[in-house]
N, C-alpha and C positions, 0 to 999 in steps of 0.2 A: 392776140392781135395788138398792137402798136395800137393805144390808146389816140394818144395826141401826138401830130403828125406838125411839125414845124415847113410853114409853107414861107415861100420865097419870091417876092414879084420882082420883074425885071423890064425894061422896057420892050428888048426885043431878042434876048439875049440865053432865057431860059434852057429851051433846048442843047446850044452851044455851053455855055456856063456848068449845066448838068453833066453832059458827057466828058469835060474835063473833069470834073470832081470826082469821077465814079471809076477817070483813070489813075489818080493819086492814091486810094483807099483799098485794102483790100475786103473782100467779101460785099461788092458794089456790083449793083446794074443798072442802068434804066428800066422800068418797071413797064414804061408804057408814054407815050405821045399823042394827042390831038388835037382838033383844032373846033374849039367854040364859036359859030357861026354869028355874025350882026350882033355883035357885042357893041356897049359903049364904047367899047375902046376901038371896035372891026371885028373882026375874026382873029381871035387870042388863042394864042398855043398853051397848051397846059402839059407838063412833064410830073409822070411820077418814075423815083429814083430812089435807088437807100446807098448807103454809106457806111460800112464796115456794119453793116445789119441794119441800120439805124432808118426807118421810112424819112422819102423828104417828099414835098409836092413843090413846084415852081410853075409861072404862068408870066405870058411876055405879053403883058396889057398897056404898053405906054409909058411914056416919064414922066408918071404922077405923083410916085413916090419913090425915094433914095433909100438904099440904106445905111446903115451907121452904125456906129461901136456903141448905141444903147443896148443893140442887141448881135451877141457874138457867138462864138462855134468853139468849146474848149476839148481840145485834142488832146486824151492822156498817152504817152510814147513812151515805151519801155527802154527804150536807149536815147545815146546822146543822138547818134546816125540817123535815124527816124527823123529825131529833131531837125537836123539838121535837112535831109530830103526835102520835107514836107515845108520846110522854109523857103528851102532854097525856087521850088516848084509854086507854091502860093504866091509868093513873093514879087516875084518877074511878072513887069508891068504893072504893082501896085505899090505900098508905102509904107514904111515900118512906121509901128504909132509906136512901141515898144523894144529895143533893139535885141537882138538875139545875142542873149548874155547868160551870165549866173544871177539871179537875186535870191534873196533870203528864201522864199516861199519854193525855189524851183534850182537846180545844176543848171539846168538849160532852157530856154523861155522866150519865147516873139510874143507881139502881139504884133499883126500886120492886115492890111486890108487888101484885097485880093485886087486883080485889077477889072474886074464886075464891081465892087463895091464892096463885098462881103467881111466882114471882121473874124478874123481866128485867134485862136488864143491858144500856139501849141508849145505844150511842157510837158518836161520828165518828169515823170515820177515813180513815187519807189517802188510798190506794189499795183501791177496794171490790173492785177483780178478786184482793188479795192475801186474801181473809179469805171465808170459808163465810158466805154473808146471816146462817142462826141457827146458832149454837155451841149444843154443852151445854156448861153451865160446871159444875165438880166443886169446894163448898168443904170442902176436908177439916178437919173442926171437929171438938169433942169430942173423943172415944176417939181417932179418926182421924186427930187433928191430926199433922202431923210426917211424914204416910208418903203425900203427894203423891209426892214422886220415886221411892217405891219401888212407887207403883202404875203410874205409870206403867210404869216398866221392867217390872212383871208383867206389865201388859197388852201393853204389846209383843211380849214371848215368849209369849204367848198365843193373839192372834190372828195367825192365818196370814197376813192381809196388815194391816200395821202398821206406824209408823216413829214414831218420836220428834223431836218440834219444838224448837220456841225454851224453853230453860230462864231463868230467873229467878232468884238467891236474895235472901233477907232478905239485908241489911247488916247488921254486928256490933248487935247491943242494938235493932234496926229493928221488932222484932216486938215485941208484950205477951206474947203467949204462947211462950217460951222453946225450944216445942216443932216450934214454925212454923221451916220450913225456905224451901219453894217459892214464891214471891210471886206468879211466872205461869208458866205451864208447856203445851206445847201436845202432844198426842199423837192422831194420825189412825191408826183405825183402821176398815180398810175403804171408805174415802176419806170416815169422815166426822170431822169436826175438833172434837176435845174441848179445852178450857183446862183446868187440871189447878192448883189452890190449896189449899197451906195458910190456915186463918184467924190472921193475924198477932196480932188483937184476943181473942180467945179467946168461946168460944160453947158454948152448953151441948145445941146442937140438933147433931142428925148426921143421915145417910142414913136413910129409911125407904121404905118399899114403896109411899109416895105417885108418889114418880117414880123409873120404870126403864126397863130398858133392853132391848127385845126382840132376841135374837140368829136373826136367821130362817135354819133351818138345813134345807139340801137333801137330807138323807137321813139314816139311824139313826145312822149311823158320826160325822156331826157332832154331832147330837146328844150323842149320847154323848161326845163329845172335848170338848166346852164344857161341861157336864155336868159330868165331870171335872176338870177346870182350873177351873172357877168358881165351885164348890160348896163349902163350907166352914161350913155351918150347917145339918146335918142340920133340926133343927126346923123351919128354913125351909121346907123342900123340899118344894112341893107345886102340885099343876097346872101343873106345869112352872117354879113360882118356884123361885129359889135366892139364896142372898145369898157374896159373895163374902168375901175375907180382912177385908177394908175394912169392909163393912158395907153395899155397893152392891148394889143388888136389877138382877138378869136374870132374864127370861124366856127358855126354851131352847125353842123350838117350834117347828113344819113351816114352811117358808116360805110355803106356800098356807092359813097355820091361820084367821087371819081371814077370807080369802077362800070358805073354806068355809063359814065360819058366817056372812059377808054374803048368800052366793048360795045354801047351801043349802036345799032345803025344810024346811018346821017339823017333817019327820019328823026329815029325817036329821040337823040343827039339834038335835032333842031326844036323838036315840042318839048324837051324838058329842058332848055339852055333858055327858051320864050318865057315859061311857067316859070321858073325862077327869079330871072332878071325884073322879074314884076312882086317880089316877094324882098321881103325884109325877115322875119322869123320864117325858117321853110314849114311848110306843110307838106308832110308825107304823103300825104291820102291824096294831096293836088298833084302833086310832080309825080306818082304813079299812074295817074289818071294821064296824064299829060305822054309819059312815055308810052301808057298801051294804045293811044290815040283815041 
């Protein structure tokens, strides 16, 4: 099981935004669709989808938050042609932040923002069995900037199976931003493969609650241990969102939580959607109580 599940909020957009992505990628489907009843937001649709294997979750709650290029999707592509597709197809109706070129690090290389929002970061490389098909890539900007390595190292001693990758630094005077340490940095946790960046150029955008990170947890006792460990903004803290030291938004929730609310009926869908929305840390023992009525 796909440990940590990279969630996606959209305004109204999820559903749509998801079934194109799922036609660009192979080994993609939609997983599953519905609709959360008298939510804050109304009645919110929630999508699960994977990506050349990869689980996503997405949910079309309003335009309360954006996303941005703190947090991006790195495509490894076995040829230039790939490259070139997957540009050509992401691209239309969004904005190269990156032009599709050669740089040092890559033969062929975008970075561009889809026209949902979403940032990609897709590049050739040499051996595709050495590298995860999509990465999340983390750019630590703003407030953030400077504390790439020392998030990594958090989240290492964090999560129970974790290890630390390939590091990178800036060269003397290499950065704009003074504060920039990491230039590339790789950290697997749970066997899935994050890059981990300071922004060298300096940027005024950071992490927000548009893209996170679902930690799917097997019982209370996890919960509560990530919970713990990842929580650092009280004010955050709600329906199971938290925001870490960083500014990185998790979800802490049951491993079967989506699965619930794909398959359950629109009773038990509406008593554990009520039980929730009234919860900051979840409780297990409530939200079952809640679905068997």
């Amino acid at each position: 099981m796909q440990k940590i599940v990279p969630h996606l909020w959209f305004d109204k957009e999820a559903a749509e935004a998801a079934t194109w992505y799922v036609s660009l990628f192979e080994d993609s489907s939609i997983i599953g669709i519905t609709t959360l009843p008298d939510t804050p937001s109304g009645d919110t649709e929630i999508v699960d989808f994977k990506l050349a294997n990869f689980r996503f979750s997405a949910i079309s709650a309003g335009p309360y938050f954006t996303l941005n290029p703190s947090v991006s999707l790195m495509i490894a592509c076995g040829t230039s042609e790939e490259v070139d597709r997957l540009h050509e197809n992401l691209s239309a109706g969004g904005k190269e932040l990156m032009p599709l070129d050669e740089y040092p690090f890559s033969k062929r290389y975008a970075w561009i923002e889809d026209k949902y929002g979403l940032n990609w970061q897709i590049m050739l490389v040499g051996n595709t069995d050495e590298h995860q098909r999509i990465r999340p890539a983390l750019l630590f900007s703003g407030d953030a900037c400077g504390k790439a390595e020392e998030a990594i190292n958090y989240y290492v001693s964090t999560f129970k199976e974790a290890n630390k990758g390939f590091i990178n630094h800036y060269a003397p005077e290499e950065a704009m931003d003074k504060r920039a340490k990491v230039n590339y940095g790789e950290v697997n946790l749970y066997g899935t493969q994050f890059i981990v960046m300071d922004h060298g150029y300096g940027a005024d955008f950071t992490f927000n609650e548009a893209f996170s990170f679902m930690v799917l947890c097997e019982n209370q006792e996890e919960i509560d241990y990530y919970w713990d460990k990842l929580s650092f903004v009280p004010e955050a803290e709600q329906c199971g969102w938290i925001k870490d030291q960083f500014g990185l938004s998790w979800q802490i929730v049951p491993a079967n939580f989506n699965e619930v609310l794909m398959k359950g009926t629109k009773e038990e869908v509406k008593r554990v959607t009520e039980a929730f929305l009234k919860m900051k840390k979840f409780d297990l023992a409530a939200l079952e109580k809640a679905r068997l009525g």
